[in-house]
Each structure stands twice: as structure tokens, then as C-alpha cells.
GULOMI-834870 format. One record per atom (N, C-alpha, C): residue in three letters; x, y negated, z negated; residue number from 1. Coordinates in nm, 3 decimals, always signed. Each point is the difference from the previous one (the first is absolute). Layout:
N
[r ALA,[X,Y,Z],NUM]
...
//
This chain:
156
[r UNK,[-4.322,-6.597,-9.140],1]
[r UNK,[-0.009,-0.021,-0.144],1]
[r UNK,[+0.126,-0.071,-0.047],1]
[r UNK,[+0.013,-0.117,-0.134],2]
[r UNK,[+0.076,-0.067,+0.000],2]
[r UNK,[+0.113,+0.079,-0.089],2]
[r UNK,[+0.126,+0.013,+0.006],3]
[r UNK,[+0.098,+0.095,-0.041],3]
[r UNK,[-0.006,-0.037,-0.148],3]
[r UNK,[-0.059,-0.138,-0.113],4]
[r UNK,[+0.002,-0.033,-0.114],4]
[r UNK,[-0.108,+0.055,-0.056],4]
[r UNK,[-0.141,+0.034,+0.096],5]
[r UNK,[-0.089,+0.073,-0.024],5]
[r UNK,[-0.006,+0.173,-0.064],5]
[r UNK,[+0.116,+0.060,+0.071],6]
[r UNK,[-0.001,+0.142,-0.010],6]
[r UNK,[+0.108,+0.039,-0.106],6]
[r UNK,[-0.028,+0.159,-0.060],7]
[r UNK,[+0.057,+0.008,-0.105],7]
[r UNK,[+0.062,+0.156,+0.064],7]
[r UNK,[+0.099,+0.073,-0.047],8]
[r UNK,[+0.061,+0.133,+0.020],8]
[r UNK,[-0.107,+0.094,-0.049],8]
[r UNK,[-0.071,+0.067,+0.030],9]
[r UNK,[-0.066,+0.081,-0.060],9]
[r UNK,[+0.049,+0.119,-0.021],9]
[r UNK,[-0.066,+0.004,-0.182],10]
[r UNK,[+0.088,+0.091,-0.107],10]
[r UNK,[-0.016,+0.158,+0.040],10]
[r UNK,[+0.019,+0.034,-0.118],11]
[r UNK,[+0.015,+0.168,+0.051],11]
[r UNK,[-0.153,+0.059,-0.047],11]
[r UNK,[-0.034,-0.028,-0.058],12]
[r UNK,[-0.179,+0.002,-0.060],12]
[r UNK,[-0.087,+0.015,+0.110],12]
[r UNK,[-0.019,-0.135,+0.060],13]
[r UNK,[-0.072,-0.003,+0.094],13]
[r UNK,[+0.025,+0.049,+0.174],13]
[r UNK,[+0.110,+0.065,-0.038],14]
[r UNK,[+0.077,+0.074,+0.177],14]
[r UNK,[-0.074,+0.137,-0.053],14]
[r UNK,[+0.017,+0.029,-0.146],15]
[r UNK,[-0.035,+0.119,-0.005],15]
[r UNK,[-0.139,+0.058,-0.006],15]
[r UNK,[-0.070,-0.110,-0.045],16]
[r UNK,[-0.157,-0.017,+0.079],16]
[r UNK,[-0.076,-0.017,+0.134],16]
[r UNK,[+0.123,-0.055,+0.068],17]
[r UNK,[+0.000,+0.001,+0.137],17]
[r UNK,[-0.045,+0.153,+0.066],17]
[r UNK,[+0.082,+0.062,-0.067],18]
[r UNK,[+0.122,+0.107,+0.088],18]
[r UNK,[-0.176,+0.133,-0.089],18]
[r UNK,[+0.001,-0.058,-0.083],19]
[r UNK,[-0.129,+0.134,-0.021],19]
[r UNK,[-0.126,-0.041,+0.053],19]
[r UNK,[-0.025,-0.124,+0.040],20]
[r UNK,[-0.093,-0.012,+0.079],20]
[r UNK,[+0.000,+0.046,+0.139],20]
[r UNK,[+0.103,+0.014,+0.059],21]
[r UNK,[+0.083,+0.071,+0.104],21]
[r UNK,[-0.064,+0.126,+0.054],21]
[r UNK,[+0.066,+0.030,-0.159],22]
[r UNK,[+0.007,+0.155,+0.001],22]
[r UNK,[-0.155,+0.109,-0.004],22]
[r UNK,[-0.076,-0.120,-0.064],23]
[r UNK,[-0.116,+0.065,+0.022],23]
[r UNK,[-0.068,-0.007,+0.110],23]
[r UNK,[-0.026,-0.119,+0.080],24]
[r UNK,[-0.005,-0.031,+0.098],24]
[r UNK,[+0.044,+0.118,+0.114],24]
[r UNK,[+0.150,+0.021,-0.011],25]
[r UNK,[+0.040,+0.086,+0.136],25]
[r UNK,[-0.083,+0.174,-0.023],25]
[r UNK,[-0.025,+0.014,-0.176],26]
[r UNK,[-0.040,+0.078,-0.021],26]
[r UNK,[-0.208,+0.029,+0.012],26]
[r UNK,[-0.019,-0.085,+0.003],27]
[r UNK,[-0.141,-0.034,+0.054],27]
[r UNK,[-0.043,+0.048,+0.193],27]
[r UNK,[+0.157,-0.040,+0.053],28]
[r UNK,[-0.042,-0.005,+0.157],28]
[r UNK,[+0.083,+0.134,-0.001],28]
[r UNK,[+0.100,+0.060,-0.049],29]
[r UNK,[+0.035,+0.137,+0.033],29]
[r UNK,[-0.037,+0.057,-0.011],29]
[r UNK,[-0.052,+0.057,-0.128],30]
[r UNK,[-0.052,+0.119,-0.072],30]
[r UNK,[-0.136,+0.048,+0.091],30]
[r UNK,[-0.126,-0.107,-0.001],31]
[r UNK,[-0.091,+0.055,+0.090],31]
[r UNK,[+0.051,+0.084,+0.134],31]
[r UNK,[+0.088,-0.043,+0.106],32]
[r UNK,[+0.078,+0.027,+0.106],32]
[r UNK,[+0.033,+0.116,-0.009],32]
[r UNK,[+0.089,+0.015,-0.132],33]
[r UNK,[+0.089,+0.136,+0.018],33]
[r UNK,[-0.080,+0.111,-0.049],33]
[r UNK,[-0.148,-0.054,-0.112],34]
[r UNK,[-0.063,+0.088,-0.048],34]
[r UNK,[-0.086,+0.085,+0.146],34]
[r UNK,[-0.025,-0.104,+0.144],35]
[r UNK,[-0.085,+0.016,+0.059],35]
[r UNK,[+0.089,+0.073,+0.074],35]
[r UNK,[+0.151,+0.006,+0.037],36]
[r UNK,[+0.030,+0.092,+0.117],36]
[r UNK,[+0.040,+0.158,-0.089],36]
[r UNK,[+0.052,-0.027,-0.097],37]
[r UNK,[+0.043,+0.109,-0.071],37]
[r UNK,[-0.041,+0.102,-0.128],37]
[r UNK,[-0.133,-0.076,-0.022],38]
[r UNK,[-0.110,+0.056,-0.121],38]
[r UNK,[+0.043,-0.038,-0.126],38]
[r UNK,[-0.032,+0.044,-0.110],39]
[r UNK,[+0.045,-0.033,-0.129],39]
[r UNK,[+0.118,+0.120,-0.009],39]
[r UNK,[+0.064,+0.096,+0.087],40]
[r UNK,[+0.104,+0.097,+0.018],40]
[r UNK,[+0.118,-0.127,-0.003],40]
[r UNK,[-0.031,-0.083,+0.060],41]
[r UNK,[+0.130,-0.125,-0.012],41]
[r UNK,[+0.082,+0.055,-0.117],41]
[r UNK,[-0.075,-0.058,-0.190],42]
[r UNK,[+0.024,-0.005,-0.112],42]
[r UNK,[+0.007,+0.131,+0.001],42]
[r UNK,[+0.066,+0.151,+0.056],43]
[r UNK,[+0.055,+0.110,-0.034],43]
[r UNK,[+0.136,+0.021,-0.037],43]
[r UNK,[+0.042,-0.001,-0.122],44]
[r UNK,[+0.153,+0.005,+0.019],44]
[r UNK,[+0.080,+0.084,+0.013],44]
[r UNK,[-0.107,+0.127,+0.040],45]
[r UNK,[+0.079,+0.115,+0.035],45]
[r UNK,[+0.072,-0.030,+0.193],45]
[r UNK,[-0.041,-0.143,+0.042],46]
[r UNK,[+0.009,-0.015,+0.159],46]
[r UNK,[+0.116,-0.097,-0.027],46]
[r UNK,[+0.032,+0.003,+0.159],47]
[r UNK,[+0.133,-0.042,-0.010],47]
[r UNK,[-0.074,-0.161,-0.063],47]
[r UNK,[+0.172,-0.032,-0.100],48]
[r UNK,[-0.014,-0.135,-0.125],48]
[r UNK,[-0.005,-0.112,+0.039],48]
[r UNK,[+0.071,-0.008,+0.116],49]
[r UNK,[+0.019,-0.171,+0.044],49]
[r UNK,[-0.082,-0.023,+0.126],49]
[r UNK,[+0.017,+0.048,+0.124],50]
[r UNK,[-0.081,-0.007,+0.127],50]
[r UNK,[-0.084,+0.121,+0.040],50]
[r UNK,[-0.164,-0.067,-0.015],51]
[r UNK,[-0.086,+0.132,+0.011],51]
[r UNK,[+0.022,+0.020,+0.186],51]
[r UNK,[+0.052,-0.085,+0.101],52]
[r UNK,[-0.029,+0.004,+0.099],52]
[r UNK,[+0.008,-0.127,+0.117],52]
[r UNK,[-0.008,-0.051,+0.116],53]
[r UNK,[+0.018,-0.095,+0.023],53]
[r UNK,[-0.073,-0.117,-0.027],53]
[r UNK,[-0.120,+0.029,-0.005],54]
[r UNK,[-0.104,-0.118,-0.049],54]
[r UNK,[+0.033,-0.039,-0.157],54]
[r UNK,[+0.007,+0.107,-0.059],55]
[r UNK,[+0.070,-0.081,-0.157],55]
[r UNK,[+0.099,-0.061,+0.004],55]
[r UNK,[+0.141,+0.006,+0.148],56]
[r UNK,[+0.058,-0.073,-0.012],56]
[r UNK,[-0.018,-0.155,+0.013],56]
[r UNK,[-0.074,+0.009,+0.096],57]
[r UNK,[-0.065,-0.146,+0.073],57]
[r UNK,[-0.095,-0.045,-0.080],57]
[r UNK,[-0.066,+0.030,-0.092],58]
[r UNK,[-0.094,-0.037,-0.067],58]
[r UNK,[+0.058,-0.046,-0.136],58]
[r UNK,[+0.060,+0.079,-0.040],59]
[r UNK,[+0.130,-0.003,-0.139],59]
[r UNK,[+0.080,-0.139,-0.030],59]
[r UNK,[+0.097,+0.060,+0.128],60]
[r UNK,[+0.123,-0.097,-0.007],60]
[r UNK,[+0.017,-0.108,+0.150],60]
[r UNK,[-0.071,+0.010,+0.127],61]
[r UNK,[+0.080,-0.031,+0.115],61]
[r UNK,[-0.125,-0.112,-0.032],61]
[r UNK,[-0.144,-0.013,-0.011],62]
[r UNK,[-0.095,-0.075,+0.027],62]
[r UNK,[+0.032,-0.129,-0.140],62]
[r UNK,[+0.034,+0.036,-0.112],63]
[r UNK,[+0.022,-0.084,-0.146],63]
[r UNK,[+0.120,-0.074,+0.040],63]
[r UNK,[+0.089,+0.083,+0.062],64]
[r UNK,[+0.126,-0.074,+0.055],64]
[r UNK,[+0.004,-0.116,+0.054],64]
[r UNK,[-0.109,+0.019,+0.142],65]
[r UNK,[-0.006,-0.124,+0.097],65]
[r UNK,[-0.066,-0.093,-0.033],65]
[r UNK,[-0.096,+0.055,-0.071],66]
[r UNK,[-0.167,-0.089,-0.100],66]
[r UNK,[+0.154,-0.076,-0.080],66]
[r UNK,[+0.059,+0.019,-0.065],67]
[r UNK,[+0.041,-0.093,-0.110],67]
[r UNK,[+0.082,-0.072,+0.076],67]
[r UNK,[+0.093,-0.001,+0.084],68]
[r UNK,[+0.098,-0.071,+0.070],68]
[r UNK,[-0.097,-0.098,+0.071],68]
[r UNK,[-0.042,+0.048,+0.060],69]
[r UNK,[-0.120,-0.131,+0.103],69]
[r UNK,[-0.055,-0.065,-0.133],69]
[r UNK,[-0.027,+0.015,-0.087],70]
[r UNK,[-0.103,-0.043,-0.102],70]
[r UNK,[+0.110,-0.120,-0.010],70]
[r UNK,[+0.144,+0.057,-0.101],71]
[r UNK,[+0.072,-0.104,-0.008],71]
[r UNK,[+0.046,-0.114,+0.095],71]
[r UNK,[-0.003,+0.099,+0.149],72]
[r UNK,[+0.069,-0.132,+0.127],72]
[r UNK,[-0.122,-0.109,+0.026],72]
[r UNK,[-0.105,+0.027,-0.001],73]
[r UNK,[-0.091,-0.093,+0.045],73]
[r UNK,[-0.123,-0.041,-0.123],73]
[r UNK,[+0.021,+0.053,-0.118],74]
[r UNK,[-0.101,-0.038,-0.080],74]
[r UNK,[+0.089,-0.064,-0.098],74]
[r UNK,[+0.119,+0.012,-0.019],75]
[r UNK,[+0.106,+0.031,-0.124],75]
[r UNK,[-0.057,+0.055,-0.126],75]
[r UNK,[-0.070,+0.109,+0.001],76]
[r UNK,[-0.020,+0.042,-0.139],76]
[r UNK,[-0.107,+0.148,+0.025],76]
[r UNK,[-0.009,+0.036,-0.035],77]
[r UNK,[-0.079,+0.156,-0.011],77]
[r UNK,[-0.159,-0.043,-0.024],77]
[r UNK,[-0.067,+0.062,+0.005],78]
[r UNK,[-0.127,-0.063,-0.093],78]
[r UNK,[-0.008,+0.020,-0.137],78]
[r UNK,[+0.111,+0.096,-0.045],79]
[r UNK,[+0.008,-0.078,-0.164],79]
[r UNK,[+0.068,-0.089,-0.045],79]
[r UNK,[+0.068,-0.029,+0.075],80]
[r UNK,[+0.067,-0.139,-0.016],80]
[r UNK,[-0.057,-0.103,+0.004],80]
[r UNK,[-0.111,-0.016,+0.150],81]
[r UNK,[-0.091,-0.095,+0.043],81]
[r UNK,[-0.098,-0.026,-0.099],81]
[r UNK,[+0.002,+0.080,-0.122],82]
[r UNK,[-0.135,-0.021,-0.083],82]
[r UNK,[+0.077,-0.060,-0.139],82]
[r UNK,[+0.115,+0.020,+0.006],83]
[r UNK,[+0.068,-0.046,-0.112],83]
[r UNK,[+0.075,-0.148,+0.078],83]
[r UNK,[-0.026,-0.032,+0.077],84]
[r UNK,[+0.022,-0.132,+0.054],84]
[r UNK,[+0.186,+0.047,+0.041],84]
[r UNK,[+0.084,+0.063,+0.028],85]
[r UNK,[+0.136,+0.027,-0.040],85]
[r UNK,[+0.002,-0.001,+0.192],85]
[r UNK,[+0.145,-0.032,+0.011],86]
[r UNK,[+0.032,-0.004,+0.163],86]
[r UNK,[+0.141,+0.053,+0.008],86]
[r UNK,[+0.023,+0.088,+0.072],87]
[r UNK,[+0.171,-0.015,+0.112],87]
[r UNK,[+0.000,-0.073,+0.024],87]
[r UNK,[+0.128,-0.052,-0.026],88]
[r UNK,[+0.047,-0.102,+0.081],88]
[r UNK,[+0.206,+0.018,+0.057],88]
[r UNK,[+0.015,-0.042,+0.090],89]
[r UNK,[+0.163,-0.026,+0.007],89]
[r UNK,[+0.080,-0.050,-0.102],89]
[r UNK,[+0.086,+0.009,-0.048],90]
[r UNK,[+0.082,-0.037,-0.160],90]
[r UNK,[+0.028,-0.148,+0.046],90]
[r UNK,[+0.034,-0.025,+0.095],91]
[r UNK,[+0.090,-0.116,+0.055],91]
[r UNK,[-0.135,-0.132,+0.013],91]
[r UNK,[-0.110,+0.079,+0.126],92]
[r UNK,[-0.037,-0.143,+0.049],92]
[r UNK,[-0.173,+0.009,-0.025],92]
[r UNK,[-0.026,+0.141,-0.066],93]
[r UNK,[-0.151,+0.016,-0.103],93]
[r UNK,[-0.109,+0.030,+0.152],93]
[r UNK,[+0.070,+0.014,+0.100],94]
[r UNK,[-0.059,+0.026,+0.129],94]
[r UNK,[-0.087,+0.114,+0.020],94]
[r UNK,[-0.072,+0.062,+0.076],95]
[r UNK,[-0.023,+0.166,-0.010],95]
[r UNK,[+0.096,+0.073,+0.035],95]
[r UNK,[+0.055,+0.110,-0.051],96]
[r UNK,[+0.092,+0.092,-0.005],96]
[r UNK,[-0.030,+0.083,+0.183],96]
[r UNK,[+0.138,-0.012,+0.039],97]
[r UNK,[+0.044,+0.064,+0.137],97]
[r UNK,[-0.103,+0.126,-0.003],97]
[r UNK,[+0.015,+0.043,+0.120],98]
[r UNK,[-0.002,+0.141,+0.014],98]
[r UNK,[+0.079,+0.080,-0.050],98]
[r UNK,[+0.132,-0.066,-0.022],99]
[r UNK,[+0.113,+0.089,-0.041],99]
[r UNK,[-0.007,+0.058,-0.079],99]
[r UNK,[-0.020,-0.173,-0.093],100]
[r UNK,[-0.001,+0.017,-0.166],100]
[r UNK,[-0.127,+0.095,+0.005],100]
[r UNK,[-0.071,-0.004,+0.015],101]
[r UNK,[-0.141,+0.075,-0.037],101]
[r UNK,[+0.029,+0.152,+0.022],101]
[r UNK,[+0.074,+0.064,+0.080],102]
[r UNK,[+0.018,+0.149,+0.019],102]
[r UNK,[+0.149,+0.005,-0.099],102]
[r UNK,[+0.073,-0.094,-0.008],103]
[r UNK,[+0.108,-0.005,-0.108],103]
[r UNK,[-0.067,+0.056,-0.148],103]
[r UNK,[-0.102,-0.119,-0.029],104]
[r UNK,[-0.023,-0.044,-0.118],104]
[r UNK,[-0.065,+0.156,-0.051],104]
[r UNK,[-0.054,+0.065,+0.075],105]
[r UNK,[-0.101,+0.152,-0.008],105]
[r UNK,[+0.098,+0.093,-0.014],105]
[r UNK,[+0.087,+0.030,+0.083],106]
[r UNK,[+0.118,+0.077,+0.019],106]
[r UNK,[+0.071,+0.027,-0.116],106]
[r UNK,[+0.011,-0.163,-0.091],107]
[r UNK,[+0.063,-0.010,-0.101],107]
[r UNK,[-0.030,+0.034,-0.185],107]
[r UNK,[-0.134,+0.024,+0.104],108]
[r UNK,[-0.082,+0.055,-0.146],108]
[r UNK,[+0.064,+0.111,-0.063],108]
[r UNK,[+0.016,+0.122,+0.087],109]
[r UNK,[+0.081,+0.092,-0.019],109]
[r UNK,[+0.132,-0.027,-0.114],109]
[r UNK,[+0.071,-0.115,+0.071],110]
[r UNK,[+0.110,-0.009,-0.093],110]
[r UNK,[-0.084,-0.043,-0.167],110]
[r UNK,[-0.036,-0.108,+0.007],111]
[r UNK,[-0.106,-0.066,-0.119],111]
[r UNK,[-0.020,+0.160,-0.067],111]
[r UNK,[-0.062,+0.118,+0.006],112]
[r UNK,[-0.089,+0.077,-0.046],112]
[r UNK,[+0.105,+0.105,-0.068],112]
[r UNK,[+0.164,+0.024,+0.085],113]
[r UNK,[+0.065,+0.139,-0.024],113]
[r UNK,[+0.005,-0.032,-0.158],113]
[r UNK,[+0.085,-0.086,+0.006],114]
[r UNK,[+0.064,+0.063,-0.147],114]
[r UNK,[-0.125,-0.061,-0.111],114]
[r UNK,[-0.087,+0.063,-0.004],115]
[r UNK,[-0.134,+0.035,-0.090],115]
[r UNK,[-0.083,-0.120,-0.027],115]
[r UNK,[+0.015,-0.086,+0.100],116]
[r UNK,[-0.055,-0.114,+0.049],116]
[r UNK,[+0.060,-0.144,-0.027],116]
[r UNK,[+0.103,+0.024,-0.042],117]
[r UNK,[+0.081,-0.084,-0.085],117]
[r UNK,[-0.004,-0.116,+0.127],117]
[r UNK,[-0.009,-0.048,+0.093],118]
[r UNK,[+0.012,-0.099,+0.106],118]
[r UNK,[-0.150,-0.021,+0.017],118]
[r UNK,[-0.090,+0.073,-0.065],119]
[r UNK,[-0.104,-0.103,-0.012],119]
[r UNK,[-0.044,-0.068,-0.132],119]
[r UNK,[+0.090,+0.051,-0.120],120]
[r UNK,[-0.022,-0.092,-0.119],120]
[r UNK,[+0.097,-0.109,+0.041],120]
[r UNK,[+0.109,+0.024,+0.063],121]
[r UNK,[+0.089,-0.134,+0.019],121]
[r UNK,[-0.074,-0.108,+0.003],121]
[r UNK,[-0.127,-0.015,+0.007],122]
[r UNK,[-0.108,-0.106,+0.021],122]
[r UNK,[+0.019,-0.091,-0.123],122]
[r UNK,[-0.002,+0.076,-0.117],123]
[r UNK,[-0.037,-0.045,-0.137],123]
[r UNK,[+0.130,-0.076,-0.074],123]
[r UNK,[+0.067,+0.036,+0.124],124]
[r UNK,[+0.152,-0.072,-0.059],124]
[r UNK,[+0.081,-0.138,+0.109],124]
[r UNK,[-0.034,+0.066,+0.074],125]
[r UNK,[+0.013,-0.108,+0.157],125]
[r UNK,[-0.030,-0.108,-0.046],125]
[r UNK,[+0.067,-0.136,+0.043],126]
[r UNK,[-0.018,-0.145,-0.053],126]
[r UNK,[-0.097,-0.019,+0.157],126]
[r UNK,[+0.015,+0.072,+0.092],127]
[r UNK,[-0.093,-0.040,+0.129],127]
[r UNK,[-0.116,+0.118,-0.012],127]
[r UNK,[+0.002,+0.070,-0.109],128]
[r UNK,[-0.115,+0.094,+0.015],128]
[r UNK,[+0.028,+0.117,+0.117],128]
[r UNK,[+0.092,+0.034,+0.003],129]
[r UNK,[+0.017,+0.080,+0.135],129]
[r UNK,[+0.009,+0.106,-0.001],129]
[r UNK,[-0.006,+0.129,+0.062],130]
[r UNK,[+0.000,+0.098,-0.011],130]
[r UNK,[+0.129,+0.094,+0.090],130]
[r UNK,[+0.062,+0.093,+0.009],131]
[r UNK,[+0.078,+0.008,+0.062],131]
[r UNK,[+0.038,-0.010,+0.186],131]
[r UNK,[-0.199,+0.058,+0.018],132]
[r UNK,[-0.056,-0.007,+0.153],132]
[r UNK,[+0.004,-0.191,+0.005],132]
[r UNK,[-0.039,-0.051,-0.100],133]
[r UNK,[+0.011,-0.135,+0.049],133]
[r UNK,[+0.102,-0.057,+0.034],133]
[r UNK,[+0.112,+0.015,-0.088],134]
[r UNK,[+0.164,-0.053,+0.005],134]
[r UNK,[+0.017,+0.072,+0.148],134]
[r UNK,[+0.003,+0.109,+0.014],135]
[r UNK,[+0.085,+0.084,+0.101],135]
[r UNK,[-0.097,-0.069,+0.169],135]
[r UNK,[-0.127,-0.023,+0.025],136]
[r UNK,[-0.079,-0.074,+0.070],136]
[r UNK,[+0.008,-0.169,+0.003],136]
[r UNK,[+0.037,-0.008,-0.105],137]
[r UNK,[+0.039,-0.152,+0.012],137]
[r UNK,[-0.110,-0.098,+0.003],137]
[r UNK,[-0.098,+0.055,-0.122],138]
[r UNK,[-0.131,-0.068,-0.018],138]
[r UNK,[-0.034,+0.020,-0.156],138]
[r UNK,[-0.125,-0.088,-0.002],139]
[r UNK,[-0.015,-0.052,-0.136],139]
[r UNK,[-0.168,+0.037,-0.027],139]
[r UNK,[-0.045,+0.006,-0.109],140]
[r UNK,[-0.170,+0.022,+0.007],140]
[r UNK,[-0.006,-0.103,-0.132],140]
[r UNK,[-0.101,-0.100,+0.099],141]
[r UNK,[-0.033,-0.175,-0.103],141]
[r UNK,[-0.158,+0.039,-0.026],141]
[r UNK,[-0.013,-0.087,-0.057],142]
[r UNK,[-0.158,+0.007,-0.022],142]
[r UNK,[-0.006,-0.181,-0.022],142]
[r UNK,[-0.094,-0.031,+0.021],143]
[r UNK,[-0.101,-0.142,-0.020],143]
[r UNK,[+0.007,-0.019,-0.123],143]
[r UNK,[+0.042,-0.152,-0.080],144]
[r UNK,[-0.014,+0.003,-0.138],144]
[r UNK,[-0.154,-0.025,-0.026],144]
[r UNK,[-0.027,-0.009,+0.069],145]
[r UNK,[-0.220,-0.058,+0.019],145]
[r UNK,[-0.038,+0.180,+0.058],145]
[r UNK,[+0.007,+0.064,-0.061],146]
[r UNK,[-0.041,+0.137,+0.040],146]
[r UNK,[-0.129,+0.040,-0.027],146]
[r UNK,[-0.067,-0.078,-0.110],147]
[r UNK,[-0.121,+0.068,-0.088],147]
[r UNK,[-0.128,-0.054,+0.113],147]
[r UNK,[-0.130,+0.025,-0.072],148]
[r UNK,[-0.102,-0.062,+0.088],148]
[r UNK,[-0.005,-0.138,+0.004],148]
[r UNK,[-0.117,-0.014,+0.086],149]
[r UNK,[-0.017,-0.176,+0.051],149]
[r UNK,[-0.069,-0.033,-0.124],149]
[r UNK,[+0.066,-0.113,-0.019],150]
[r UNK,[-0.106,-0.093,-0.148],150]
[r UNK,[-0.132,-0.011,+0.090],150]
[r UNK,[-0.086,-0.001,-0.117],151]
[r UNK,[-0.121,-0.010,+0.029],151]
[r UNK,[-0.028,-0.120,-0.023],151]
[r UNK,[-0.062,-0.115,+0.157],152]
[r UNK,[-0.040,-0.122,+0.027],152]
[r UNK,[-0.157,-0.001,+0.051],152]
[r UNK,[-0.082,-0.099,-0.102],153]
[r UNK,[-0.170,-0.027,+0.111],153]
[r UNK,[+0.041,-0.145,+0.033],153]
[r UNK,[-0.059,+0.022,+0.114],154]
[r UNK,[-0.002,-0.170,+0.044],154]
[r UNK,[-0.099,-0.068,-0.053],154]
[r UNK,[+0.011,-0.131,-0.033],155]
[r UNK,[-0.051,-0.102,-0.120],155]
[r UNK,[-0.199,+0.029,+0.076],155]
[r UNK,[-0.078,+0.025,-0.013],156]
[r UNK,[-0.143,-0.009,+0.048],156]
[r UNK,[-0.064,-0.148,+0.004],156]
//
């Protein structure tokens, strides 16, 4: 894609991304965890954070790898992919390392502590970036041609 073509994508549409995401991971978990652990899962008299090992792997270890591979070889999540938005390297707009990609996840953490404040950094960032992005050393562009295909008939 041509680098005059693409635009920083704002904080609006990351955050549409990121709930398309979310429902998504919540679509393929929930059945899973409902099926090994019953609707007893949602008890909150049971332990709060890990019902067990499959909630771990199902939870956190399976969303983990799903999003890192998503970013190394797709550059983008599938809510990203539907909002046209990509990873890319800051420098050369390439697909993001392996590195960066377990960096960029890792770094979410930082992005989220102090009450998410490194993921509004978005709305202020002149590169749109977020703190996992700066600290990964990548950028999320989007296509300035993002919308649908004009509609063409060929002459009859």
C-alpha cells in the first residue's frame, strides 16, 4: 500500500476495533468454558480470577497467541481487518516482528495500569499511538480509500 495512501488511525475507530474483538473472543470462549465448567463458571462465590486450568487456556493463554499471530502474519485482529486498520513497523510500515508482536501485547499491560491512560494516549498522539505501540515500535494506519467499492455496470 502506497505510504501517501494511508492515514494514522484515530482513537474512535481502534476502539471499535478492539470491541469487535472483544465480542468475538467472547463468542468462541464463553460456549467452551460454559461447556467444561457449567453455568457454575458465573458463581462468585468460586474462586474470582482462575476457575481452573482450562479457563486458563481458554481465558488468557489461547487470546494471547490468537492475537500475536493475528498481528505477525495478518497485521491486524479481525476487528481491525473489518475496519480496514493494520500493524505495521513505525520505521519501514513492514509486518511487525515476532518480537514486536509479543512486545506490543506484553505492553498492553503498561497502556491499561494507570486507568488506561496509555490507551487514550491515542487521542493525543500526533502518530496515533498508544503506549504498547511506542514501547513495540509500531504504528496502526488504515487506507485513506477504506469505505466500500463504488458501484460500477459495465456500459451494455
Amino acid at each position: 500500500m502506497n505510504e501517501q495512501a494511508m492515514d494514522y488511525a484515530g482513537f474512535w475507530v481502534r476502539v471499535g476495533a478492539m470491541l469487535i474483538d472483544v465480542v468475538l473472543v467472547i463468542l468462541v470462549t464463553l460456549p467452551l468454558l460454559v461447556g467444561i465448567y457449567g453455568w457454575a463458571y458465573f458463581d462468585p462465590a468460586g474462586n474470582p480470577f482462575i476457575k481452573g486450568p482450562a479457563d486458563f487456556l481458554i481465558s488468557w493463554v489461547f487470546p494471547s497467541l490468537a492475537v500475536i499471530l493475528f498481528w505477525r502474519y495478518r497485521q491486524a485482529t479481525p476487528g481491525k481487518m473489518m475496519l480496514s486498520l493494520r500493524v505495521v513497523d513505525a520505521d519501514t510500515g513492514a509486518n511487525p516482528s515476532l518480537g514486536q508482536s509479543v512486545g506490543r501485547y506484553l505492553a498492553y499491560l503498561a497502556s491499561m495500569a494507570p486507568l488506561g491512560l496509555g490507551l487514550l494516549w491515542v487521542a493525543f498522539d500526533p502518530r496515533k499511538q498508544a503506549w504498547h505501540d511506542k514501547l513495540a515500535h509500531t504504528v496502526v494506519v488504515r487506507s485513506r480509500k477504506h469505505g466500500p467499492q463504488p458501484v460500477s455496470f459495465p456500459r451494455a
